[in-house]
C-alpha positions in Angstrom: 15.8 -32.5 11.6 16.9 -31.7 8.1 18.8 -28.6 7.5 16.7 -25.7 5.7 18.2 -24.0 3.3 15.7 -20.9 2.7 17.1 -17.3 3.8 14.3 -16.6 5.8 13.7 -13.2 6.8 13.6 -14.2 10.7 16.5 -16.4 11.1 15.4 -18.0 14.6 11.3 -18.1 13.8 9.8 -21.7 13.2 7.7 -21.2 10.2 3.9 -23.2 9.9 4.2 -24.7 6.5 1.4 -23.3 4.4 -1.0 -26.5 2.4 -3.6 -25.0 0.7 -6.5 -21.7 0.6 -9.6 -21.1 0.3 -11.8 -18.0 0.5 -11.2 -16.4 3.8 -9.4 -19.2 5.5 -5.7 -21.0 4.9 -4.6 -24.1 6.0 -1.4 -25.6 7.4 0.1 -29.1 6.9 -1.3 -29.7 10.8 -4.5 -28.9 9.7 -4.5 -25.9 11.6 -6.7 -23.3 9.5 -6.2 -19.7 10.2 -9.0 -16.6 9.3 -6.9 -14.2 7.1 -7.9 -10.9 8.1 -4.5 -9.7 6.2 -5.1 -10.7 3.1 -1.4 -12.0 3.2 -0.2 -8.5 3.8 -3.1 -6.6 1.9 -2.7 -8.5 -1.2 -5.2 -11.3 -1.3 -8.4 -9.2 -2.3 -10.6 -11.4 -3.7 -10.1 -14.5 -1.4 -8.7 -17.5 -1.7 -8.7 -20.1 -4.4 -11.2 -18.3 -6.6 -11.6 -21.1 -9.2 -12.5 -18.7 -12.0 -9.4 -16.8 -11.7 -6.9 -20.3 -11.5 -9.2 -21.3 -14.6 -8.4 -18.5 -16.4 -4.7 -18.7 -15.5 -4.6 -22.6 -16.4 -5.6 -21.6 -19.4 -2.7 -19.3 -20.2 -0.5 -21.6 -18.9 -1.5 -24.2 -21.7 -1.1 -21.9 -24.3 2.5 -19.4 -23.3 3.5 -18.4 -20.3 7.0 -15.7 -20.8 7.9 -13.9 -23.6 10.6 -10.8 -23.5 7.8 -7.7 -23.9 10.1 -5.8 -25.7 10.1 -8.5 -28.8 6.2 -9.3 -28.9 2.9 -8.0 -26.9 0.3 -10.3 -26.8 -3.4 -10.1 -26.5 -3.4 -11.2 -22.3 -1.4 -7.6 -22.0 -3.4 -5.3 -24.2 -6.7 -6.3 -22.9 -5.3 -5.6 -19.3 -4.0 -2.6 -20.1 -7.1 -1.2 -21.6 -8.9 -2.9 -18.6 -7.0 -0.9 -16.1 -7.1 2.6 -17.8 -11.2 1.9 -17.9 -10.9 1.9 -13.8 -8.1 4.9 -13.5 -8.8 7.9 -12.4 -9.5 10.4 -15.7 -7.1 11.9 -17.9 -4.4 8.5 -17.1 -3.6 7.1 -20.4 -1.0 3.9 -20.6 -0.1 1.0 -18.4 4.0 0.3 -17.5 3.3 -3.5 -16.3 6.3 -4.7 -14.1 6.0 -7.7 -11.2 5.2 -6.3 -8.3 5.0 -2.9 -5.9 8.7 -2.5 -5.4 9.6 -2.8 -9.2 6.3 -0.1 -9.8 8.0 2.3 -7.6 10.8 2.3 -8.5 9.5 2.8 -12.5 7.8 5.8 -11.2 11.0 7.5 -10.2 12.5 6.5 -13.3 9.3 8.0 -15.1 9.5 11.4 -13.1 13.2 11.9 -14.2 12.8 10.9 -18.1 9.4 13.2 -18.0 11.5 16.4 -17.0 14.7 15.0 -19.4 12.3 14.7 -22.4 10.7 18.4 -22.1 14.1 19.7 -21.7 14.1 20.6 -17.8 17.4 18.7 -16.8 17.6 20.8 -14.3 14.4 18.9 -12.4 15.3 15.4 -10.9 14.9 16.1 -7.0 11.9 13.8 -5.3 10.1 14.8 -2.2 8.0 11.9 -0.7 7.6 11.7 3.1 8.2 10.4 6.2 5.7 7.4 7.9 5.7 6.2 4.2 6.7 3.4 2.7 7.1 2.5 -1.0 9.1 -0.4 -1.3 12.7 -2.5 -0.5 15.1 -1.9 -2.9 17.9 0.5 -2.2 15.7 3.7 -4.5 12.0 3.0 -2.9 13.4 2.2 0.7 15.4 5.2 0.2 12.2 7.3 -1.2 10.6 5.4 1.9 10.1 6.7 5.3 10.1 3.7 7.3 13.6 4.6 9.7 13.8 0.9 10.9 13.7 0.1 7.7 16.1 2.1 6.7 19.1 2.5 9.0 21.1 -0.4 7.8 21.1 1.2 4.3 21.1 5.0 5.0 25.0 5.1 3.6 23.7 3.6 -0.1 21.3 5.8 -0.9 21.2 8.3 -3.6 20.5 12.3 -2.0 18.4 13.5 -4.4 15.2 12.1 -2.1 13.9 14.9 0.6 11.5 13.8 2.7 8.2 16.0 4.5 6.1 15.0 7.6 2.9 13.0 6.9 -0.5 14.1 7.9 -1.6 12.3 10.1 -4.5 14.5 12.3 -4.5 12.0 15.3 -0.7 13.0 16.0 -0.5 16.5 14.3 2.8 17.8 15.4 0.8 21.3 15.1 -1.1 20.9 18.0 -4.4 21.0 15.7 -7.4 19.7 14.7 -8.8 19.4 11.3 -11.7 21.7 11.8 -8.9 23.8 12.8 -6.0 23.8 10.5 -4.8 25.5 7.3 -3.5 22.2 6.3 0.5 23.4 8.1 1.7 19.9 7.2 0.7 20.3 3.1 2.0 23.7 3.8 5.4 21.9 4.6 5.5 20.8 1.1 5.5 24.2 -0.8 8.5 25.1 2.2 10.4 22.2 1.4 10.0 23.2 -2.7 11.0 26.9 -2.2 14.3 25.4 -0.1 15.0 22.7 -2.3 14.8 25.5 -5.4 11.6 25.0 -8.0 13.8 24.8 -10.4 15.0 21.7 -9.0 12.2 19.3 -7.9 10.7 17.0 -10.3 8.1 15.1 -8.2 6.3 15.2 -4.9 5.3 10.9 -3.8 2.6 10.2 -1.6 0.5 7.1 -0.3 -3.4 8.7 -0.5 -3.7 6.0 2.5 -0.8 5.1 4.7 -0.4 1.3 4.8 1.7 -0.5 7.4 4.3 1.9 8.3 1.3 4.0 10.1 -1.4 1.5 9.4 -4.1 3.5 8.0 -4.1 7.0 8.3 -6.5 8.8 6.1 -5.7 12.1 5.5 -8.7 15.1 5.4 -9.3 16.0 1.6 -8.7 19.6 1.5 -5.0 18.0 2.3 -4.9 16.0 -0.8 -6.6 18.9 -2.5 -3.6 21.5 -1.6 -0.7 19.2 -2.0 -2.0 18.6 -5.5 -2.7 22.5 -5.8 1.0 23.4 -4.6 2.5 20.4 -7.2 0.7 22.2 -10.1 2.2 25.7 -8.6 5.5 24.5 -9.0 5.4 22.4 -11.7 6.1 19.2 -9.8 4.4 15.6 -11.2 2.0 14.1 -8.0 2.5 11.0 -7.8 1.0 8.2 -5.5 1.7 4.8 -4.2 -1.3 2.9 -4.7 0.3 -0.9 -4.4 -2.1 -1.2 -1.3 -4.7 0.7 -1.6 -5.4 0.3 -5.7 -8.1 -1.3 -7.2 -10.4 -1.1 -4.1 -9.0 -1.5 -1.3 -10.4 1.8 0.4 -13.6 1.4 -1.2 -12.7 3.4 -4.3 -11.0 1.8 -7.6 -8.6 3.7 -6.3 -7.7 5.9 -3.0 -7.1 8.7 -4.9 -10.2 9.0 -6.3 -12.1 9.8 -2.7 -10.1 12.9 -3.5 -11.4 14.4 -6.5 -7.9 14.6 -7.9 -5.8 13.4 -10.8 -2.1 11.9 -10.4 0.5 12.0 -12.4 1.6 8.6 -11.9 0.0 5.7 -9.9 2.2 2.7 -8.6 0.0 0.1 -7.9 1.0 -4.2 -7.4 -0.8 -6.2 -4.6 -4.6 -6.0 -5.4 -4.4 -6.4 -9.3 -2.8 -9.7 -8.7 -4.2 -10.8 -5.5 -1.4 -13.4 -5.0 -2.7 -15.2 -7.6 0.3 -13.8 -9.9 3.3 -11.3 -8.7 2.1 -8.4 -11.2 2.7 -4.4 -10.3 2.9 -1.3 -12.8 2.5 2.2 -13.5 -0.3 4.1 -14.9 0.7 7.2 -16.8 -1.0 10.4 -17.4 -1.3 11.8 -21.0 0.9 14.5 -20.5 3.6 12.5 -19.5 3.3 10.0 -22.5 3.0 12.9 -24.8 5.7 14.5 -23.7 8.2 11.1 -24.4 6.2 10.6 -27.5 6.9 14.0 -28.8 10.7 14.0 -27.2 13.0 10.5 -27.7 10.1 8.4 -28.4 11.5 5.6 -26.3 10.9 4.7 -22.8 14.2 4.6 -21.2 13.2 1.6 -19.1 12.5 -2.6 -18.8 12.0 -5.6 -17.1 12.4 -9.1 -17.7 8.9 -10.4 -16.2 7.4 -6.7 -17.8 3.7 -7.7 -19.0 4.2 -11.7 -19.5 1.5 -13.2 -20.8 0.9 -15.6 -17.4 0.9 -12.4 -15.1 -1.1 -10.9 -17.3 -4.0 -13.6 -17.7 -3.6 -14.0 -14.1 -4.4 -10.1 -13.2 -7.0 -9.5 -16.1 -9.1 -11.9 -14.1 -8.9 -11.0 -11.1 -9.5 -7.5 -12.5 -12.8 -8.8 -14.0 -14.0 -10.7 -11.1 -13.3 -7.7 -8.8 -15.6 -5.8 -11.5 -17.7 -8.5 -12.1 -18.4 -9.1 -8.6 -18.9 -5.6 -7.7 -16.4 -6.1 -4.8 -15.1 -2.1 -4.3 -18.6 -1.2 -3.4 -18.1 -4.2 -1.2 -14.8 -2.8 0.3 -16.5 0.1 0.9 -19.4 -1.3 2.4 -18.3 -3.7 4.6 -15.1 -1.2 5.4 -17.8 1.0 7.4 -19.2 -1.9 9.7 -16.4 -3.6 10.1 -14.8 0.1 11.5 -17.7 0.5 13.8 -17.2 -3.0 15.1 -13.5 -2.1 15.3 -14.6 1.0 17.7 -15.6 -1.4 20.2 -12.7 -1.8 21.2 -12.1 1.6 22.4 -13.3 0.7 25.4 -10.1 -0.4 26.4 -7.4 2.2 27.9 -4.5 1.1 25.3 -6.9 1.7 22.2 -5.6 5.3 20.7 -7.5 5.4 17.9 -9.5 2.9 15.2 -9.0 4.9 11.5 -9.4 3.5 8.3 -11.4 4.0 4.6 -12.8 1.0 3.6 -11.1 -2.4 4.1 -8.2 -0.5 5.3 -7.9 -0.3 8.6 -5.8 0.4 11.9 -5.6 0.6 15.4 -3.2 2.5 17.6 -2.2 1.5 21.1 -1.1 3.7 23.3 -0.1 3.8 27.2 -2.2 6.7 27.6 -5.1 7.9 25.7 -4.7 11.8 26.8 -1.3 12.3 26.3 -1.2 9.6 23.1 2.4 8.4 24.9 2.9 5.3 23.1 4.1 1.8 24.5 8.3 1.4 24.7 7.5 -2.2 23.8 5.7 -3.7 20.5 1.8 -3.4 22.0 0.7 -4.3 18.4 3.2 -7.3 17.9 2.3 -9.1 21.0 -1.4 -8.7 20.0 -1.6 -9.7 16.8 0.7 -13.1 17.4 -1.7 -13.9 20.3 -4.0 -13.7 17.4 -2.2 -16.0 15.3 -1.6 -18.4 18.0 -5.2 -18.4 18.1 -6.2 -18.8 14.2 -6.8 -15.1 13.3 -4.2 -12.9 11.2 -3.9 -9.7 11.1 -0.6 -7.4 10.5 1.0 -6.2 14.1 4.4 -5.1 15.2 5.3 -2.4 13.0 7.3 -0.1 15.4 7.6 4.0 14.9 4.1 4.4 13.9 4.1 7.4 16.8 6.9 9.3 15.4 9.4 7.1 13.5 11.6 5.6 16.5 8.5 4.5 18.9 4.9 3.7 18.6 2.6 0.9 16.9 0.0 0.1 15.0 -2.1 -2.8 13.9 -3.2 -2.8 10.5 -6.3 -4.6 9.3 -6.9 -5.6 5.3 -8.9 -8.6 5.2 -10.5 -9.6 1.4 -13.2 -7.6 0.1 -15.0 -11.2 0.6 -15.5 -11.0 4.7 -18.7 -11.0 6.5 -19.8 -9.7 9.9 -19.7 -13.2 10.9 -15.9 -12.9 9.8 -15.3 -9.5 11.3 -17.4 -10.5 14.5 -15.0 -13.5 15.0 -11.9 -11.0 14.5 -12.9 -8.3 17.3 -13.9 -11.0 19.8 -9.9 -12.5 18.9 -8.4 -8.8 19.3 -10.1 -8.2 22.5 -8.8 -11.5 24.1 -4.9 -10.5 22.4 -6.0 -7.3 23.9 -6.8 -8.0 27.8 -4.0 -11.1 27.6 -1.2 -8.1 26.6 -2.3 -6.1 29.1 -2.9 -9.1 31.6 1.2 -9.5 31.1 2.2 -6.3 31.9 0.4 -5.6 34.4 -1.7 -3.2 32.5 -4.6 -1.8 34.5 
């Protein structure tokens, strides 16, 4: 066999070789088709091989495909731009287009700093985000991150003005708690961390609205989201939010922030806008932080090569239009609520800890037992979701330290805003097989 030459992330794994797509299904060269109920890894929102969107993005491609956006704009990247801002929460004002989450991220931090430089508060250029999180894989997002597998390898590299703050997540509140019956302690941890840290010092506060892999969708209450926003305005510290999963409907809002009632800062968003169609990411920026680098240098102290080309940008604008078109974030939010309920069936197992989720993002915890919420020593999650795809079913499994960083998994579930209960019935009849053949191997009663 022919020596392969790609630097695969697994260096032992036998990779299927991918041959074509089409709306909730992909094909291998064997002919094997599998039901993607991952949407890749929550990106594919739309489907597969939507032929108004490749239309659209033939199109481009006969006319130009790259040139450098700081020498022309072209029509492609206005129109998106406007587009965008039209689905953003109010009060957001300009697009920073860049080519996917990672990249958008690591803007935002960028953003937060030239923000405080321009208004003349040098002084301001510490970031809080938190742990759980995850907002990227270069050495600045994996280091604003809090994903510790992730990050251990790397820990040495990265710059120390990031401080990091426990994640709310009510199913494990370290607290002891209950939402009913909390002040919101872990929001709380925020204004502690601010006051230790020194006011004077922290720029920005980063959050995901909705946890993606690292915890696999954990929604947090609102009156969370509400005081974390409450205590950035306090101390004059930007909010800022990863959106690259959950933007432009993936919870069943344009964007997850907006179940919230509150207004950002910044927004990171990538996956959904391009929907693997084209590798497009960016950063939508409030008024008051254009204003204030309009009014200060005038110059944004930042660029990419790929920043708003004209291909990514045809490619995006229509998937943004047949998202809109389509209606599909009522969708998402629609079919997010039965499919959870289905999803709940499962509970009836004794390794199911909990089925969360808001809209078509969704998770399941496994645990080795459901009072104390111990969690497995071994990937529960992993095991399951492979037996899937052995089986034709994807869904995203084996991310460890869900429970507390070092132990603990969870499943997460993003399928595109397309699936039907046929779909979703055909997925929980696939998990509860992975389910009893896991526990059928080690002996689980």
């Amino acid at each position: 066999m022919e020596e392969k030459r790609v630097l695969y992330s697994a260096l032992h794994k036998e990779y299927p070789v991918i041959d074509h797509g089409e709306g909730m299904y992909i094909y291998d060269t064997t002919g094997k088709k599998y039901l993607d109920c991952a949407a890749g890894i929550a990106v594919v929102n739309v489907g597969h091989g939507v032929k108004e969107i490749l239309d659209k993005i033939h199109a481009q491609l006969d006319n130009i495909c790259f040139v450098y956006g700081g020498t022309f704009t072209s029509e492609t990247r206005e129109r998106l731009a406007k587009k965008i801002i039209d689905v953003a929460p109010e009060g957001m004002d300009k697009v920073f287009l860049c080519s996917g989450g990672s990249e958008a991220m690591e803007s935002l931090i960028k953003f937060t700093r030239q923000y405080q430089v321009e208004r003349g508060k040098l002084g301001k250029y510490k970031v809080i985000s938190r742990w759980q999180s995850y907002h990227g894989n270069t050495l600045g997002t994996l280091s604003l991150g809090g994903r510790p597998s992730w990050r251990e390898h790397f820990d040495e590299l990265f710059p120390k003005f990031i401080s990091h703050i426990p994640a709310c997540n009510c199913y494990r509140c370290p607290y002891g708690l209950t939402e009913e019956t909390c002040n919101c302690q872990c929001a709380l941890e925020l204004e502690r961390t601010i006051k230790y840290e020194g006011p004077e010092t922290v720029s920005a506060f980063v959050m995901e609205p909705v946890i993606g892999t690292t915890a696999a969708a954990v929604v947090p209450p609102k009156k969370y989201v509400e005081k974390v926003k409450e205590i950035c305005d306090k101390y004059d510290v930007l909010f800022c939010v990863d959106e690259v999963i959950t933007g432009f409907g993936r919870t069943g809002a344009n964007f997850a922030v907006d179940h919230y009632g509150v207004t950002p800062d910044l927004i990171g968003f990538a996956k959904g806008l391009g929907s693997g169609y084209v590798p497009v990411g960016g950063v939508i920026v409030n008024k008051k932080i254009v204003d204030a680098i309009a009014a200060g240098s005038g110059a944004l102290t930042h660029a990419f090569t790929f920043s708003g080309t004209p291909l990514a940008c045809a490619g995006a604008e229509a998937v943004l239009d047949y998202i809109v078109d389509n209606d599909l974030v009522k969708r998402s939010y629609d079919m997010g609520e039965i499919f959870l309920e289905k999803l709940k069936a499962l509970y009836k197992y004794p390794v199911v800890g909990d089925v969360r989720g808001l809209g078509l993002m969704l998770g399941i915890e496994f645990v080795q037992d459901k009072e104390t919420k111990a969690p497995f020593e071994f990937n529960f999650s992993g095991e399951v979701s492979k037996y899937c795809f052995d089986n034709g079913v994807m869904v995203t499994g084996g991310v460890p330290g869900s429970a507390d960083g070092q132990i603990g998994d969870a499943m997460q579930i993003a399928p595109p805003f397309i699936i039907t209960e046929e779909d979703m019935d055909i997925v929980v009849d696939m998990l509860a097989k992975g389910i009893e053949y896991v526990m059928e191997k080690h002996g689980i009663a």
